[in-house]
C-alpha positions in Angstrom: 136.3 97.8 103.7 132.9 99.0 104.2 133.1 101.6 101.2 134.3 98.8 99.3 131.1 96.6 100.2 128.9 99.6 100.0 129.8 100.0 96.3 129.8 96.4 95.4 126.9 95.1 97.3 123.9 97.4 95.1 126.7 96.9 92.0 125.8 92.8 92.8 122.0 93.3 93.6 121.6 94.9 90.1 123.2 92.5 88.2 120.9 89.5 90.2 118.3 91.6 89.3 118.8 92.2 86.0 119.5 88.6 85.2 116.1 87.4 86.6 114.2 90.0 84.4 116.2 88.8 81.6 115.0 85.1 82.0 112.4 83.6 79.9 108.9 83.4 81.3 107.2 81.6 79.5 104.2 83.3 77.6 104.0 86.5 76.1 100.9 88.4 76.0 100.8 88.3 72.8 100.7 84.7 73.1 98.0 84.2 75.7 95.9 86.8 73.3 96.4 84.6 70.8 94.8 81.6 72.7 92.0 83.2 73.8 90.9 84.4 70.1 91.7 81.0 69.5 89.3 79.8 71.8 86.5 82.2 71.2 87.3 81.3 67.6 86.2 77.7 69.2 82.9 79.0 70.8 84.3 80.0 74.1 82.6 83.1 75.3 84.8 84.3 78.1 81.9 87.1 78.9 79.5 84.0 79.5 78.2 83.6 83.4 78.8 80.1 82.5 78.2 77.4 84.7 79.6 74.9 83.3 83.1 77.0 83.0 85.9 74.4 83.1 83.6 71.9 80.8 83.2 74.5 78.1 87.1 76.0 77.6 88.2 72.3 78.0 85.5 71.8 75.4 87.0 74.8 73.1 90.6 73.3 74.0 89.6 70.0 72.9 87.9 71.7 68.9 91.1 73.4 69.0 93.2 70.4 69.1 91.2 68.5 66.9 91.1 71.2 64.6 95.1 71.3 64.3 95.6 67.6 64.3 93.7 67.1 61.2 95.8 66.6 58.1 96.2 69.7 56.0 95.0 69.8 52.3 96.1 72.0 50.3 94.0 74.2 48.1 93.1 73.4 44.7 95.8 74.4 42.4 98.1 74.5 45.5 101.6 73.6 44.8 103.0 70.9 46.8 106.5 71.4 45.5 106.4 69.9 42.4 107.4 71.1 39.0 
C-alpha cells in the first residue's frame, strides 16, 4: 500500500501541476508590451518622475480609447468591397 501511494501520489501532484501551468492567464507579455507602446504612443512617458502618475496614464488610456472608437475611413482609393 505505501509503494502504491508513493508512486501515485508525485504521479497526481504532476498532473495538478501541470494543469495549472496549462491554464490561461490572462496577458501575455507580448500583450502588456503592446499596451505600453500604446500608451507612450499616447504621450505616456513611463520614465517620467511624474506627479501626477494615475492622472496622466488614465489620461493616455482615455486618447487611446478615443482614438479606437472613432469611425474608420478608409483611404482614398480604398476599396470597400465593391466592384
Amino acid at each position: 500500500m505505501k509503494k502504491l501511494l508513493g508512486v501515485l501520489l508525485p504521479v497526481v501532484a504532476a498532473l495538478l501541476s501541470a494543469n495549472a501551468h496549462a491554464a490561461p492567464c490572462g496577458k501575455t507579455r507580448a500583450d502588456v508590451r503592446a499596451e505600453i507602446v500604446a500608451l507612450e504612443a499616447a504621450g505616456w512617458n513611463p520614465a517620467d518622475n511624474d506627479m501626477n502618475y494615475p492622472d496622466s496614464i488614465r489620461d493616455a488610456q482615455h486618447r487611446i480609447a478615443a482614438k479606437q472608437s472613432q469611425p474608420q475611413v478608409p483611404a482614398a482609393g480604398a476599396s470597400c468591397g465593391a466592384y
